[in-house]
PyMOL CGO cylinders between C-alpha atoms (Angstrom):
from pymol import cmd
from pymol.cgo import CYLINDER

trace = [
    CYLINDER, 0.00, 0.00, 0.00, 1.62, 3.23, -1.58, 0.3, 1, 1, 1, 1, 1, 1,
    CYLINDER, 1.62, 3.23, -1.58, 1.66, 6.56, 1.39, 0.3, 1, 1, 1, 1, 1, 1,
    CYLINDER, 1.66, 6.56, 1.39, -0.45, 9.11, -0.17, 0.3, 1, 1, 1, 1, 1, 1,
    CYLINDER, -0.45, 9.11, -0.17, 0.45, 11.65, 2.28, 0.3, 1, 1, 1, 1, 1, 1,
    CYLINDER, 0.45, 11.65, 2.28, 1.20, 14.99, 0.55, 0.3, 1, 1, 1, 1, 1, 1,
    CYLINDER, 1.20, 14.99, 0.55, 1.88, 17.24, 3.67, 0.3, 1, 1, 1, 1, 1, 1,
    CYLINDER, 1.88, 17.24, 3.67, 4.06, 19.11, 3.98, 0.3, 1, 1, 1, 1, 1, 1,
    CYLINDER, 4.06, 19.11, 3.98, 4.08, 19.91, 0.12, 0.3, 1, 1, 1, 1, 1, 1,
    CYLINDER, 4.08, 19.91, 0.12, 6.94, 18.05, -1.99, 0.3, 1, 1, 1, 1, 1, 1,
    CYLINDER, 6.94, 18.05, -1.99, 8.96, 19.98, -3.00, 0.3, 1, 1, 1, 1, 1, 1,
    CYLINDER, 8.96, 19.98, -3.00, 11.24, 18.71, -5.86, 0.3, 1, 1, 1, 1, 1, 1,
    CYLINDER, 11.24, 18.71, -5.86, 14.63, 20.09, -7.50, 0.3, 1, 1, 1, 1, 1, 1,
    CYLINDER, 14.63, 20.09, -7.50, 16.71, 18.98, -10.49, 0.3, 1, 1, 1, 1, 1, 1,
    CYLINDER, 16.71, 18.98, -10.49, 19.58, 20.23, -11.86, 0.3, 1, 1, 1, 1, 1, 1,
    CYLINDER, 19.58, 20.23, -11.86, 17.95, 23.18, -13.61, 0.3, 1, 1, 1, 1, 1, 1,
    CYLINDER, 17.95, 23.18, -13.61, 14.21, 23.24, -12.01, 0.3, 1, 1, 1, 1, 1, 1,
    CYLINDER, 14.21, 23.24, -12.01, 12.31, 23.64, -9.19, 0.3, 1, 1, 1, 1, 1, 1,
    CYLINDER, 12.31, 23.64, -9.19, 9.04, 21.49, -8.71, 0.3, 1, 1, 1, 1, 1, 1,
    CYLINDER, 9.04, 21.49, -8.71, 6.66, 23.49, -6.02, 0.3, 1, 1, 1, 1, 1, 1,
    CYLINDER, 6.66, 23.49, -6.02, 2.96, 23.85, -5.30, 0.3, 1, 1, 1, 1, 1, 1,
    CYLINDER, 2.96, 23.85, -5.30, 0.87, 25.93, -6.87, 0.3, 1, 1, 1, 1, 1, 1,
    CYLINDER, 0.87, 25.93, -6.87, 0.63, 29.66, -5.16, 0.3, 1, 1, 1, 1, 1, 1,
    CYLINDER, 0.63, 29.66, -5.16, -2.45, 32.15, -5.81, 0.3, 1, 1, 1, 1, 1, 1,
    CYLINDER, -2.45, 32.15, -5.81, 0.21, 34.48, -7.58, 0.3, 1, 1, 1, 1, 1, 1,
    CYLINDER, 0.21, 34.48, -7.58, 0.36, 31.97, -10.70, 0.3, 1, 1, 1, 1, 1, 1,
    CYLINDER, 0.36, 31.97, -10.70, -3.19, 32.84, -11.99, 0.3, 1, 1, 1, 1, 1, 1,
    CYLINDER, -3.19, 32.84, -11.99, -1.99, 34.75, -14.91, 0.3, 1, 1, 1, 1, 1, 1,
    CYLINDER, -1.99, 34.75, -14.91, 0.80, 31.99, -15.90, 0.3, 1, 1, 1, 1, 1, 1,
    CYLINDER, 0.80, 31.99, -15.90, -1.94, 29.64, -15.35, 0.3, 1, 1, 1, 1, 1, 1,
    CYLINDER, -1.94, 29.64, -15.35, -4.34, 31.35, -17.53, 0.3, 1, 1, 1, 1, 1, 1,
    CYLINDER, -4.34, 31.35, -17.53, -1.61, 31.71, -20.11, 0.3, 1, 1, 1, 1, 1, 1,
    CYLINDER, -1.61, 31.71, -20.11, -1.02, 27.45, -20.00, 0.3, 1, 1, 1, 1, 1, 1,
    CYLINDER, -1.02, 27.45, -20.00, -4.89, 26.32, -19.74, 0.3, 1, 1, 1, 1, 1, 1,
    CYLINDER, -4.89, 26.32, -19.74, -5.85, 29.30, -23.10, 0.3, 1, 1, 1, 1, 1, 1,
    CYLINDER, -5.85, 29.30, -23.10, -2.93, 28.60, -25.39, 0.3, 1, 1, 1, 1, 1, 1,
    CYLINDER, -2.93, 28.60, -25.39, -4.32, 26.92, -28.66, 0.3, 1, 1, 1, 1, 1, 1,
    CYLINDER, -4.32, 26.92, -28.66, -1.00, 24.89, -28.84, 0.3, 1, 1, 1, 1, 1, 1,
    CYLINDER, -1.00, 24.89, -28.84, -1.21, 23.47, -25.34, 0.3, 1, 1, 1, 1, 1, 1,
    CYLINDER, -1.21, 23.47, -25.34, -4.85, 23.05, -25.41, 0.3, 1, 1, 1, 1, 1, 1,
    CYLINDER, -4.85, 23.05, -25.41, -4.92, 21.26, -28.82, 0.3, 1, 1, 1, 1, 1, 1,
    CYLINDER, -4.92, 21.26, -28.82, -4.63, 17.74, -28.30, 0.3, 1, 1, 1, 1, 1, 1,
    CYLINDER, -4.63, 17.74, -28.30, -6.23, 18.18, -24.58, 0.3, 1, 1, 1, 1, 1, 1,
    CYLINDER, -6.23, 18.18, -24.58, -9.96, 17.35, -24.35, 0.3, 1, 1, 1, 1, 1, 1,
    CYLINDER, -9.96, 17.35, -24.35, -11.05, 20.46, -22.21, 0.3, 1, 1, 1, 1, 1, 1,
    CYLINDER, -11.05, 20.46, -22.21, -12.45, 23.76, -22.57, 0.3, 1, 1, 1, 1, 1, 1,
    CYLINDER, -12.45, 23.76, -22.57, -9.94, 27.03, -22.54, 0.3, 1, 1, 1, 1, 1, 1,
    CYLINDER, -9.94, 27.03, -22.54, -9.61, 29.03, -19.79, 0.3, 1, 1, 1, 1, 1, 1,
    CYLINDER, -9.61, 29.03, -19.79, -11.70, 31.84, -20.58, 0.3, 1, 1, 1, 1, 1, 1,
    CYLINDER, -11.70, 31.84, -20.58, -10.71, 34.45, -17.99, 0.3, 1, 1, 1, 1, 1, 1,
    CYLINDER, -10.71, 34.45, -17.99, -7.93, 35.48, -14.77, 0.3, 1, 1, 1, 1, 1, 1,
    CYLINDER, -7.93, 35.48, -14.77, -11.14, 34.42, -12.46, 0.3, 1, 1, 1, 1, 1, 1,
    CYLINDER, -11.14, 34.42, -12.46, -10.89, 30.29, -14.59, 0.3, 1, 1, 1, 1, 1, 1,
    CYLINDER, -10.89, 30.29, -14.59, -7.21, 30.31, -13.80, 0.3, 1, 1, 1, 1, 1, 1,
    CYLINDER, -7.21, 30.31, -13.80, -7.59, 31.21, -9.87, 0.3, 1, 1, 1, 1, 1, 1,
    CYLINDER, -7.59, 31.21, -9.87, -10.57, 28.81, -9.36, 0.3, 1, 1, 1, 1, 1, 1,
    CYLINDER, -10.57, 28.81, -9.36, -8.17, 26.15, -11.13, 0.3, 1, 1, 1, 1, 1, 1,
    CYLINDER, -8.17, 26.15, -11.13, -5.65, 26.84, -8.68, 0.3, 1, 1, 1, 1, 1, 1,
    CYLINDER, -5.65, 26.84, -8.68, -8.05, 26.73, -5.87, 0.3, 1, 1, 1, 1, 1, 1,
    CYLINDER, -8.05, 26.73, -5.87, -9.20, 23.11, -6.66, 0.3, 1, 1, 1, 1, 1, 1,
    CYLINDER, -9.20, 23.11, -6.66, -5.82, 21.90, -7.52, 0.3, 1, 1, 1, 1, 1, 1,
    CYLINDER, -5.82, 21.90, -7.52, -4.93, 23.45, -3.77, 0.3, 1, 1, 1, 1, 1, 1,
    CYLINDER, -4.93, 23.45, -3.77, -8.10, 21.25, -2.30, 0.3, 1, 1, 1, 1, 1, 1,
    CYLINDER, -8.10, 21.25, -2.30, -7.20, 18.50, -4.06, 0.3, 1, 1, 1, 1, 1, 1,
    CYLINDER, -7.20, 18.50, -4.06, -3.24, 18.36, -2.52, 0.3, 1, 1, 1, 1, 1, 1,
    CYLINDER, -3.24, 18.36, -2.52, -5.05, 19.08, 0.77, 0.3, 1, 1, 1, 1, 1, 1,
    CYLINDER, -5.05, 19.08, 0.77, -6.84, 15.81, 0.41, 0.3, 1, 1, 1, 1, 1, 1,
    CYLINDER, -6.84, 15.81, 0.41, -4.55, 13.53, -0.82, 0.3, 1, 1, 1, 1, 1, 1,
    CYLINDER, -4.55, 13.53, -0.82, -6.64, 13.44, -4.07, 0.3, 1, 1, 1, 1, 1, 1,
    CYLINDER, -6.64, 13.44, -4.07, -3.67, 14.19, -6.33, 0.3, 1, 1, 1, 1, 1, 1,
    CYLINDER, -3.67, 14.19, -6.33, -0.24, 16.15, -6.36, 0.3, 1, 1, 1, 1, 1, 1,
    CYLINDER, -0.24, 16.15, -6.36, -0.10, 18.99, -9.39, 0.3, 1, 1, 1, 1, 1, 1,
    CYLINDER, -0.10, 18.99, -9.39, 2.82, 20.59, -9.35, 0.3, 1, 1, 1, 1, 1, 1,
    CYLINDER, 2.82, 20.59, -9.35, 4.38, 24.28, -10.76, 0.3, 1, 1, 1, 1, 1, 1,
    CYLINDER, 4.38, 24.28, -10.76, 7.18, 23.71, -12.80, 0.3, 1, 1, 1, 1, 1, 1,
    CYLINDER, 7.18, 23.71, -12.80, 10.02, 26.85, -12.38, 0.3, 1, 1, 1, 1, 1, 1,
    CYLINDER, 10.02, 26.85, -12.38, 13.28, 27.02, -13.62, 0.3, 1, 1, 1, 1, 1, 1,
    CYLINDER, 13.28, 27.02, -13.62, 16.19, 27.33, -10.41, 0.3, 1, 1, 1, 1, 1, 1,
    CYLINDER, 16.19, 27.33, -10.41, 16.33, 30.91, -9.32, 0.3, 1, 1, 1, 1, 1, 1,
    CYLINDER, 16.33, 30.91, -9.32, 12.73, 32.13, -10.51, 0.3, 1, 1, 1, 1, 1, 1,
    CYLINDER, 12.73, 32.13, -10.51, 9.73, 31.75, -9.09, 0.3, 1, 1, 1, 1, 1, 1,
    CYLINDER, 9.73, 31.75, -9.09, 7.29, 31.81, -12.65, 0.3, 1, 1, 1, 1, 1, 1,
    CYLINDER, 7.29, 31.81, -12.65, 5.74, 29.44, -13.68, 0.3, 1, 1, 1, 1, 1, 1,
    CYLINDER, 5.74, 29.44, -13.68, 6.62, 28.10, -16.60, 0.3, 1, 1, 1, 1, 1, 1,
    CYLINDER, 6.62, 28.10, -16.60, 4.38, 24.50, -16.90, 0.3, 1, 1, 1, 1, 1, 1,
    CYLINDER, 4.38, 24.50, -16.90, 2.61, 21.83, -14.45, 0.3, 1, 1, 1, 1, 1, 1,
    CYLINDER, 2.61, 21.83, -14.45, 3.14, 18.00, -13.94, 0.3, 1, 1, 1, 1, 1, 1,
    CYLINDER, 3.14, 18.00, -13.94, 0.85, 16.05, -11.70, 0.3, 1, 1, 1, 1, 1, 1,
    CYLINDER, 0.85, 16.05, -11.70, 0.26, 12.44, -9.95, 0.3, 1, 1, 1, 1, 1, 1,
    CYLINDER, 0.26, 12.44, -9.95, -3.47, 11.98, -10.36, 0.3, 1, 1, 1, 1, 1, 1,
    CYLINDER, -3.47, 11.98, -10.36, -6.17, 9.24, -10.16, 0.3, 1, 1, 1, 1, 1, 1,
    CYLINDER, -6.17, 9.24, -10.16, -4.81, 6.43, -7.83, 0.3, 1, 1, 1, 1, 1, 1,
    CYLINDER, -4.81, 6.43, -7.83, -5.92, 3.93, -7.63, 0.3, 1, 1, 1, 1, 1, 1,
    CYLINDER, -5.92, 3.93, -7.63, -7.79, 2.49, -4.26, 0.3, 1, 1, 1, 1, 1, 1,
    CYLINDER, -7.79, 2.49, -4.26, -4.45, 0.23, -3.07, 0.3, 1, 1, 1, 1, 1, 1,
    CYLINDER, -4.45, 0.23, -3.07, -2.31, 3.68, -4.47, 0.3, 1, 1, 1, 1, 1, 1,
    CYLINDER, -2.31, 3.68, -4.47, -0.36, 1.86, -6.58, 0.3, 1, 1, 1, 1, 1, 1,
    CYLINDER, -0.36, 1.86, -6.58, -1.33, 2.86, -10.22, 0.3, 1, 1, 1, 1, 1, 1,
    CYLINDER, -1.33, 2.86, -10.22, -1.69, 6.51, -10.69, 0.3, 1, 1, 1, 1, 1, 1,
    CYLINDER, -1.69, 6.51, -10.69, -2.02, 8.62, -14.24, 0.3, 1, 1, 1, 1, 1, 1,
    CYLINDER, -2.02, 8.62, -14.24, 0.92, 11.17, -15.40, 0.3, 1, 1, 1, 1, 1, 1,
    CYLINDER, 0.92, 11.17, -15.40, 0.06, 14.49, -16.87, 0.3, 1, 1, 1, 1, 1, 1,
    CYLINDER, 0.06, 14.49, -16.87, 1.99, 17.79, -17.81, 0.3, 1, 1, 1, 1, 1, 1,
    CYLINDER, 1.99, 17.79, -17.81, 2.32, 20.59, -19.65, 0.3, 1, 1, 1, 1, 1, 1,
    CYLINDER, 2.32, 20.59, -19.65, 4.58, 23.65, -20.78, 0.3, 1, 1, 1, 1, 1, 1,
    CYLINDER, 4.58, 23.65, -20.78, 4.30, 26.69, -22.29, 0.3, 1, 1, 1, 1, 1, 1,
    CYLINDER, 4.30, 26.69, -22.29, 5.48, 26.48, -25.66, 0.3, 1, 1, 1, 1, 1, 1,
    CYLINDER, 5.48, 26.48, -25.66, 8.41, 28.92, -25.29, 0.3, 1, 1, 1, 1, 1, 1,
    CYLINDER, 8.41, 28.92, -25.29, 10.01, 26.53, -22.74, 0.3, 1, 1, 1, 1, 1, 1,
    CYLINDER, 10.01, 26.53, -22.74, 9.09, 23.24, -25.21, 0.3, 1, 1, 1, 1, 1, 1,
    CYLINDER, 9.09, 23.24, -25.21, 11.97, 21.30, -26.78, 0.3, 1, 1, 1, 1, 1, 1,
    CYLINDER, 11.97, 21.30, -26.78, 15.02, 22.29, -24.52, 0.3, 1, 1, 1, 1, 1, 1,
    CYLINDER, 15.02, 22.29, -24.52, 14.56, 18.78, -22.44, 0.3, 1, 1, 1, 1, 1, 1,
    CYLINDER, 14.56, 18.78, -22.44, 12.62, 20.83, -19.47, 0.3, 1, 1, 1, 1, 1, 1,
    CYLINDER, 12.62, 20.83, -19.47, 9.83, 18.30, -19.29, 0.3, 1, 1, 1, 1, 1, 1,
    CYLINDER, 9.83, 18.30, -19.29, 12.20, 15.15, -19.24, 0.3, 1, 1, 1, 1, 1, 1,
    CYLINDER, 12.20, 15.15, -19.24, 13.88, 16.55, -16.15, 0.3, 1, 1, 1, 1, 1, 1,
    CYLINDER, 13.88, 16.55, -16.15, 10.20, 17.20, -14.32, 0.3, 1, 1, 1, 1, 1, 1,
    CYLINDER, 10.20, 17.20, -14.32, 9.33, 13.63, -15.51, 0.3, 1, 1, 1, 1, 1, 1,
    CYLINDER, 9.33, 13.63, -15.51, 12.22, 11.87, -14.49, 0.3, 1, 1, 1, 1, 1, 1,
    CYLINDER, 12.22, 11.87, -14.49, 11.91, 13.50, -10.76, 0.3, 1, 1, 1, 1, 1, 1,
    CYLINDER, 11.91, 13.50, -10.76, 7.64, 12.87, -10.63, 0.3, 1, 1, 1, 1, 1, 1,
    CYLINDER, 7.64, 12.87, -10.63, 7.99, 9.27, -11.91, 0.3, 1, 1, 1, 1, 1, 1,
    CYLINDER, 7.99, 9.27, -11.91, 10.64, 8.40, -9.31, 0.3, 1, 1, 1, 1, 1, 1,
    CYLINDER, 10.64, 8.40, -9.31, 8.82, 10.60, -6.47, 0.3, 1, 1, 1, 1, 1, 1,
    CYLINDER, 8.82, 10.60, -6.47, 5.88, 8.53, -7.17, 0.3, 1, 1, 1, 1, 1, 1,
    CYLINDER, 5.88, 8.53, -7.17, 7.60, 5.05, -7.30, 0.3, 1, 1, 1, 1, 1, 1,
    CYLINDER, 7.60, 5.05, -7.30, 10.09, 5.75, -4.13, 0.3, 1, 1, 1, 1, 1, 1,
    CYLINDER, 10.09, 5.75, -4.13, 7.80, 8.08, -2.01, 0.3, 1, 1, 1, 1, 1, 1,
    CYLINDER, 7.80, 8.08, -2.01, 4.06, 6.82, -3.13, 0.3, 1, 1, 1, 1, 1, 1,
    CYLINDER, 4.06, 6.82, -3.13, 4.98, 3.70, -3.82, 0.3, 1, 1, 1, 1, 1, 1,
    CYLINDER, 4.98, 3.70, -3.82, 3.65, 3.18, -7.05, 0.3, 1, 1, 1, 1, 1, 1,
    CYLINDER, 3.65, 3.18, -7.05, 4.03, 0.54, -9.31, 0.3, 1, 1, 1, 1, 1, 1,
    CYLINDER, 4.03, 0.54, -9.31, 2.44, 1.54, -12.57, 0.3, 1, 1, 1, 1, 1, 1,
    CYLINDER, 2.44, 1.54, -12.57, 2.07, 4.69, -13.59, 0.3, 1, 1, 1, 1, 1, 1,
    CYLINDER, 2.07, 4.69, -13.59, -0.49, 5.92, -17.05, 0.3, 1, 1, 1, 1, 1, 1,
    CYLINDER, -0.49, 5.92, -17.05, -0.69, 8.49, -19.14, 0.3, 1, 1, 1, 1, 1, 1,
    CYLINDER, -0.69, 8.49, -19.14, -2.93, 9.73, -21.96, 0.3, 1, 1, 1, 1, 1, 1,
    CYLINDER, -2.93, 9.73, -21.96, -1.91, 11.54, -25.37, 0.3, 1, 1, 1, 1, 1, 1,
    CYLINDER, -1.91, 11.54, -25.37, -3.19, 12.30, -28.38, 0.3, 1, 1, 1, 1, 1, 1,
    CYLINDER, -3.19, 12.30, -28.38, -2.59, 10.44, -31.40, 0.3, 1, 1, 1, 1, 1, 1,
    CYLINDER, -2.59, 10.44, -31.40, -0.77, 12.69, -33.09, 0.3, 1, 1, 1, 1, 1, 1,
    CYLINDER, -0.77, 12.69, -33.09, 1.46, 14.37, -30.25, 0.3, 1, 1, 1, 1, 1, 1,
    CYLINDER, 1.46, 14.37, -30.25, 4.28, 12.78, -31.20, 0.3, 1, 1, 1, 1, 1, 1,
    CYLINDER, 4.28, 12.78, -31.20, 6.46, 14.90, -28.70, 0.3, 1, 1, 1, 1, 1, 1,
    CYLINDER, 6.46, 14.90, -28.70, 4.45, 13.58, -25.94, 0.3, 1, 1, 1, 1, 1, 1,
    CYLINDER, 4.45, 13.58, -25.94, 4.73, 10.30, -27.07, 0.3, 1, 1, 1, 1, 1, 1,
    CYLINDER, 4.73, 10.30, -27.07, 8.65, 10.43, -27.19, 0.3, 1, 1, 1, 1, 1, 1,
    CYLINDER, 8.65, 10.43, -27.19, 8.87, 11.82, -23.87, 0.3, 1, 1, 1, 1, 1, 1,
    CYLINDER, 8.87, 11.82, -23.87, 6.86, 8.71, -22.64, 0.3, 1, 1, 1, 1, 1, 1,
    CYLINDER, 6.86, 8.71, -22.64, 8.55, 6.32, -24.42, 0.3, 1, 1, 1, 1, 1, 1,
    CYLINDER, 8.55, 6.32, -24.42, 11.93, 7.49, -24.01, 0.3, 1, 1, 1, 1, 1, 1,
    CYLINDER, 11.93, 7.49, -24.01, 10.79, 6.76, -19.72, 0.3, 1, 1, 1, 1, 1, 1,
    CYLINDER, 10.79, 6.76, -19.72, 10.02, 3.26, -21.26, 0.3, 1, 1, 1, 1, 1, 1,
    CYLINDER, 10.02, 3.26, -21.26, 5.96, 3.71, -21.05, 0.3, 1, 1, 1, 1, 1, 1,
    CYLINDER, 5.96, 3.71, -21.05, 4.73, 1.33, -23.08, 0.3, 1, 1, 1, 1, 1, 1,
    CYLINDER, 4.73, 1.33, -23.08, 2.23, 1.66, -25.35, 0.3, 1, 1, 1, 1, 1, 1,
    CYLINDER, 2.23, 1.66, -25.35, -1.59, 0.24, -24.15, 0.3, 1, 1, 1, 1, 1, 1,
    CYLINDER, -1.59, 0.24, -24.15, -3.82, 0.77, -26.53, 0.3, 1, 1, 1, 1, 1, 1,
    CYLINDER, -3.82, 0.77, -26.53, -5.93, 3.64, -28.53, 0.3, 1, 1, 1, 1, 1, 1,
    CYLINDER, -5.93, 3.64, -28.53, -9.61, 4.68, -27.59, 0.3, 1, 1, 1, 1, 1, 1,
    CYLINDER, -9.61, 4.68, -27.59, -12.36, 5.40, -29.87, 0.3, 1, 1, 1, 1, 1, 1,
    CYLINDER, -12.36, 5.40, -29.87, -10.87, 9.02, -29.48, 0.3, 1, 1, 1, 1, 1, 1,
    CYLINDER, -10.87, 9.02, -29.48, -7.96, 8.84, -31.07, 0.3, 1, 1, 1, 1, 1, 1,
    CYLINDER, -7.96, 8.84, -31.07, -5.95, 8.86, -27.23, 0.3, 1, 1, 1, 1, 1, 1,
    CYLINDER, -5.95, 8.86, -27.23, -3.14, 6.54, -26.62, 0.3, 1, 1, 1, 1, 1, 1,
    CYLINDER, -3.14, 6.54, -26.62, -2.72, 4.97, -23.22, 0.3, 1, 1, 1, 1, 1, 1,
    CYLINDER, -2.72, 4.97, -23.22, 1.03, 4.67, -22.28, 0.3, 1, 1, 1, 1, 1, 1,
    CYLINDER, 1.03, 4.67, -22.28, 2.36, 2.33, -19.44, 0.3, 1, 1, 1, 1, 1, 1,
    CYLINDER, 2.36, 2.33, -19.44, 5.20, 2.38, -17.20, 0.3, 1, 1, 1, 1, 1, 1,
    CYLINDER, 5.20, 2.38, -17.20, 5.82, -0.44, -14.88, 0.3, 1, 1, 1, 1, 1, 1,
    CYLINDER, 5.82, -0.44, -14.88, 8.07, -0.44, -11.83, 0.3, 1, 1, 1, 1, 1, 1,
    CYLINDER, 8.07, -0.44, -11.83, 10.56, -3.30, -11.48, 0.3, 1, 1, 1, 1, 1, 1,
    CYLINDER, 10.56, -3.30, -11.48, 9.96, -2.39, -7.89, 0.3, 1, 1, 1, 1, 1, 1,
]
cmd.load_cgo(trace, "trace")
């Protein structure tokens, strides 16, 4: 059974980025991720519409840490505090040992290996501190960056739903 305790916040670093929780203070980064066209287009959800979307996001994603429901966190590089994508553990499983992946950047920061470092930290966080032993993630058909990030972690390919989404695996040797 996998410890889904998330308090006091995680905190993670790599070589170039911080990891941290979300703060009120990111609304207009947040707004800027969640109504890009190129972020939002292979993502099945409605734009952010509006500052107000963005801090009610971050409000959720707050009571949602708070309850051990998931961990979503603010990607920064070292030495600023702006927010610059997200990455998150969400939808565990009863035993908490399957959970799904998901992230995002802004597309200024895409392609210069930022999201492999994030991954690399989140998939072992949630395999050495959760305890997870299986870890999914959805993409789009046609995101073929996503899908070389995942595969270059060694998710395997699942299967493909009616909606043209992928389902990638990654299995622990743990």
């Amino acid at each position: 059974m996998g410890d889904r305790n998330f308090k006091p916040f995680p905190i993670l670093r790599t070589g170039r980025l911080t990891l941290r929780q979300l703060v009120s203070s990111d609304d207009n980064e947040i707004f800027a991720l969640r109504s890009n066209e190129n972020v939002n287009k292979y993502l099945d959800r409605k734009p952010s519409k509006s500052i107000d979307d963005a801090k009610t996001f971050i409000q959720t994603i707050n009571e949602n840490i708070q309850n051990n429901n998931s961990i979503y966190w603010a990607i920064t590089l070292n030495g600023t505090n702006k927010l610059i994508g997200t990455i998150c553990l969400f939808d565990f499983s009863a035993d908490n040992l399957k959970a799904e992946i998901g992230y995002e950047l802004l597309p200024e920061f895409q392609g210069k290996g930022i999201m492999q470092e994030a991954i690399l930290k989140v998939i072992d966080f949630g395999i050495q501190h959760i305890g997870l032993n299986s870890i999914e993630a959805y993409t789009h058909s046609e995101n073929q960056s996503s899908t070389r990030l995942l595969e270059k972690f060694n998710f395997k390919k699942h299967s493909v739903d009616g909606n043209n989404l992928m389902i990638f695996k990654l299995t622990s040797n743990a």
